[in-house]
Structures are given as structure tokens and as C-alpha cells.
C-alpha positions as CSV (number, residue, x, y, z in Angstrom):
1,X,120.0,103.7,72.1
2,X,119.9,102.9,68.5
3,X,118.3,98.7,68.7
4,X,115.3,100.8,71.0
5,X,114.6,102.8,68.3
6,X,115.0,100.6,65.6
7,X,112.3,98.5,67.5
8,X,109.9,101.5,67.8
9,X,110.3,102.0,64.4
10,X,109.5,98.5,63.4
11,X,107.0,97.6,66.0
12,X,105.7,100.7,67.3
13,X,102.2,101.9,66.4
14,X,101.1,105.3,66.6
15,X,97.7,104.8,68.3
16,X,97.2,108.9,67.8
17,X,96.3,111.6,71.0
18,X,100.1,111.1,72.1
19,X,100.1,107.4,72.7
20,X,102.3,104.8,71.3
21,X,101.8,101.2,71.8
22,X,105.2,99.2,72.3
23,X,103.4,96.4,73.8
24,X,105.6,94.0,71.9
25,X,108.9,94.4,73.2
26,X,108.3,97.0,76.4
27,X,104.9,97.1,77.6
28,X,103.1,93.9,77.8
29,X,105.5,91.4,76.4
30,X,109.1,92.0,77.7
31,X,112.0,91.8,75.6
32,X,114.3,90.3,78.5
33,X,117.6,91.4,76.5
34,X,116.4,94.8,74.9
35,X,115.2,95.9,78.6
36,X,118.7,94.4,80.4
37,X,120.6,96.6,77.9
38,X,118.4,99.2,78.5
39,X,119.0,99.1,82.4
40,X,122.4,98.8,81.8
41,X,122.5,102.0,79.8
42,X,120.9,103.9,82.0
43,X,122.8,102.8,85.5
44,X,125.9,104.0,83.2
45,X,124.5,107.3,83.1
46,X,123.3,107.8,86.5
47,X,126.0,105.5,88.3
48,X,127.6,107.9,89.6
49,X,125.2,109.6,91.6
50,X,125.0,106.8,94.4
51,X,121.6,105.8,94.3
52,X,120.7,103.2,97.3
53,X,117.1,102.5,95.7
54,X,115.5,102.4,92.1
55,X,111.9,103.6,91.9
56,X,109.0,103.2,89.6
57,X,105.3,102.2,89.0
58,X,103.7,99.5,88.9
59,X,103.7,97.5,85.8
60,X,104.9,98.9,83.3
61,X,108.1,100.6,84.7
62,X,109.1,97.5,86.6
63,X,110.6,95.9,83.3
64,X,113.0,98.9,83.2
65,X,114.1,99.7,86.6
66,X,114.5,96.1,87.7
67,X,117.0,96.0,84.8
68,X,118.8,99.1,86.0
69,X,118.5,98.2,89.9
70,X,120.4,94.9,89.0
71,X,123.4,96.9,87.0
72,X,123.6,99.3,90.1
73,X,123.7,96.4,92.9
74,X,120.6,98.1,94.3
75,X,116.8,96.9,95.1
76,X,114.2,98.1,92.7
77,X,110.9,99.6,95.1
78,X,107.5,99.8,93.3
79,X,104.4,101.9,93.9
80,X,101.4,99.5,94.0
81,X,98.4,100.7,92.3
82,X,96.1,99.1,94.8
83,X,97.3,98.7,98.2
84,X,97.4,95.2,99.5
85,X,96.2,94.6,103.0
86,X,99.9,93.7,103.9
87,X,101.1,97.0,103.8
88,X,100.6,99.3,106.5
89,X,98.2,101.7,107.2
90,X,100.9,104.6,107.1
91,X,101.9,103.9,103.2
92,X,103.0,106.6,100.8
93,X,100.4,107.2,98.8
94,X,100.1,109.6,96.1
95,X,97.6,110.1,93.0
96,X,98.8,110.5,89.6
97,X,96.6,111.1,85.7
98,X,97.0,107.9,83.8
99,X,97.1,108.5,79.6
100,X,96.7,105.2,78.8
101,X,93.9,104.3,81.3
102,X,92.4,107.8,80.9
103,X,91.6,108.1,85.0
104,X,93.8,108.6,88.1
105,X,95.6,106.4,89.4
106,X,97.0,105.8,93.1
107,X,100.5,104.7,93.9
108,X,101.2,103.4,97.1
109,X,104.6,102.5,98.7
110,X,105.4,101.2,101.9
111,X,107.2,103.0,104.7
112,X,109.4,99.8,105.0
113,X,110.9,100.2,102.0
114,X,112.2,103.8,101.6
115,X,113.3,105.8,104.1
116,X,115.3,109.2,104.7
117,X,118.8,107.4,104.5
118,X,117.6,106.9,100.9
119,X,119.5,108.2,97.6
120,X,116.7,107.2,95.3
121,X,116.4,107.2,91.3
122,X,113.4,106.8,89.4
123,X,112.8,105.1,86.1
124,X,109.6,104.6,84.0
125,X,108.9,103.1,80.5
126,X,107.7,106.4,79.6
127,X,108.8,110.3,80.3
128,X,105.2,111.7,79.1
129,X,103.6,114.7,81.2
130,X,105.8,113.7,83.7
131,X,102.7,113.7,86.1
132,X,103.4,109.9,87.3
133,X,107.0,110.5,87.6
134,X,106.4,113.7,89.7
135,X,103.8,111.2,91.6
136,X,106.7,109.0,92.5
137,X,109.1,112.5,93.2
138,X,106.2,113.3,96.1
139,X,106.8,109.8,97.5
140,X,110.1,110.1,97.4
141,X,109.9,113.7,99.7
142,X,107.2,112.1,101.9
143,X,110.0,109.6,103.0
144,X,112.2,112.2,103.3
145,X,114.7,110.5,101.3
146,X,117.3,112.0,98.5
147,X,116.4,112.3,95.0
148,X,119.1,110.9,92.3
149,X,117.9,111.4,88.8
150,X,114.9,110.4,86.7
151,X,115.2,108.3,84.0
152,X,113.0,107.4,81.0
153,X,113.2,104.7,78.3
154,X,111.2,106.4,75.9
155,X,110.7,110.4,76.6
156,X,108.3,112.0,74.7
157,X,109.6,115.5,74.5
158,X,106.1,117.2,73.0
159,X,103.5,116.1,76.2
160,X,106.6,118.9,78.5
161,X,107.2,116.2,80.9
162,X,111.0,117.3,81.2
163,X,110.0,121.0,81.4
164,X,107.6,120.0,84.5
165,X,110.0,117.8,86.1
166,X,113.3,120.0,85.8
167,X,113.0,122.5,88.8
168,X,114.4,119.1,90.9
169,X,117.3,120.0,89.5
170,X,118.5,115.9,89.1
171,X,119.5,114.9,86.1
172,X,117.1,113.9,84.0
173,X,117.9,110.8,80.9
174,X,116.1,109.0,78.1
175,X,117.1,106.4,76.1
176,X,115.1,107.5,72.7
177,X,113.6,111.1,72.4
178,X,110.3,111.5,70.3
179,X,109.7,114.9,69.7
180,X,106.2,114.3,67.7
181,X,103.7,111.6,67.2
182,X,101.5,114.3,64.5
183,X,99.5,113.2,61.2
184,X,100.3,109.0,62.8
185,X,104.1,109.8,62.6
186,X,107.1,109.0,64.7
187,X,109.3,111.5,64.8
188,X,112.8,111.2,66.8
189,X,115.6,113.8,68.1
190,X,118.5,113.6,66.5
């Protein structure tokens, strides 16, 4: 998607150890348009596979697969980070290694809202490790529902995330592939 990463490059900032800060436009402020042509992109990619729900964590992958549930016609489900005390005792709950926070993390999702007659897809800002996607994967399984695809807007290929993830056998889709973030660079796939 060439406007994402014409963004990175103008607004990105290489904050070094792997992370890169695109709090303007993705992370923390939302670029409404740049993330509803993102969706839009990726439910063109994965619409065929007949996903019933779109799943991601909480916050920062909301953005994204809110976008994409709304060009599929489907709901978007989100794994809370803290459970409230509305949701019931028997929620999904799975652990997953934060980068950016630098500590686990847990990710809870309700039994209400995903169940085994699910065809589910998830989508995060960020294909990294893959250790928070392959969090939500586990969820997913607990349920007992169906698997659809995973799909990133920013993947970056260097942390292995699609290597880790790939035995699923889904398919597997970024938007903008970095393939190193060495000596403060940003270096994309052609």
C-alpha cells in the first residue's frame, strides 16, 4: 500500500531495538481515512475466505480490524487486556510478550462472542514476533472455531513473526513489509 508507506516514511521514527513509532497516523492518533483504506485492502485479500468474525487486541489493532470488519459485513471481537467484571468467569484468556510495554500481557475474550460455528480472521497493527498474534490463534482454538487468515498492516519481516505463524497454514497478508530497522533505518521489500 504505497500512501502507508509513504506515511512511514514521513512520519515514522525508528525508536531502535525493532520498534517503530507510528503514533501519528496508526497508533495513538488514528488516521480515520488511511486506516478505512487499509481495512478495505485487506478484506479484498482475505474476502474470499468467509470469515464470520474479525479478531485483534486491544488497542492498537482495533483501528485496523474495525476497518476491515466493516468492508466484510462482519463484527470485529477484541481481546481485553484486563478483564472487566462483566465478562464471565469462563473467558478465553491467553498470555502474550508485549515489545512495546516490555512485559506480558493477557488477552481475554469472552465465550459470548466466538464460538465453534466461527470462521475467524485476525488483524493487528503490527506482524512482529508474531507472539500476540499466535496469542489470539490459541483463543481462536480454545473456542473451537475456524481460522481464516492473519493479517498485518505493518509486518516486520526481520523479528520471524511469519516464519512462527506459518504452520497454520492460513494465509498470511501485510500491507507494507519492513525487512530492517538497522543503523536507525527503514528498510522496505520491494
Amino acid at each position: 500500500m504505497r500512501e502507508l508507506r509513504e506515511r512511514i516514511i514521513a512520519e515514522g521514527r525508528n525508536l531502535g531495538h525493532g520498534i517503530l513509532k507510528v503514533d501519528t497516523f496508526i497508533n495513538h492518533q488514528v488516521d480515520a481515512r488511511l486506516m478505512m483504506a487499509a481495512g478495505e485492502e485487506l478484506a479484498r485479500r482475505f474476502g474470499a475466505r468467509g470469515a464470520t468474525k474479525v479478531l485483534t487486541a486491544e488497542i492498537s489493532g482495533i483501528a485496523p480490524a474495525l476497518a476491515t470488519a466493516l468492508a466484510l459485513g462482519v463484527p470485529v471481537v477484541y481481546a481485553r487486556k484486563v478483564k472487566p467484571v462483566t465478562m464471565p468467569p469462563e473467558a478465553f484468556r491467553e498470555t502474550a510478550p508485549s515489545h512495546t510495554k516490555g512485559r506480558m500481557v493477557e488477552l481475554f475474550v469472552s465465550p459470548e462472542t466466538l464460538s465453534a460455528a466461527d470462521r475467524v480472521l485476525v488483524i493487528d497493527d503490527f506482524l512482529a514476533s508474531g507472539q500476540t498474534i499466535a496469542g489470539l490463534i490459541r483463543i481462536v482454538e480454545h473456542a473451537g472455531a475456524t481460522l481464516v487468515g492473519i493479517g498485518a498492516v505493518i509486518e516486520k519481516s526481520f523479528e520471524g513473526g511469519r516464519e512462527a505463524l506459518r504452520h497454520h497454514g492460513v494465509p498470511i497478508e501485510a500491507l507494507v513489509t519492513i525487512t530492517s530497522m538497522d543503523d536507525g533505518r527503514i528498510v522496505f521489500a520491494d
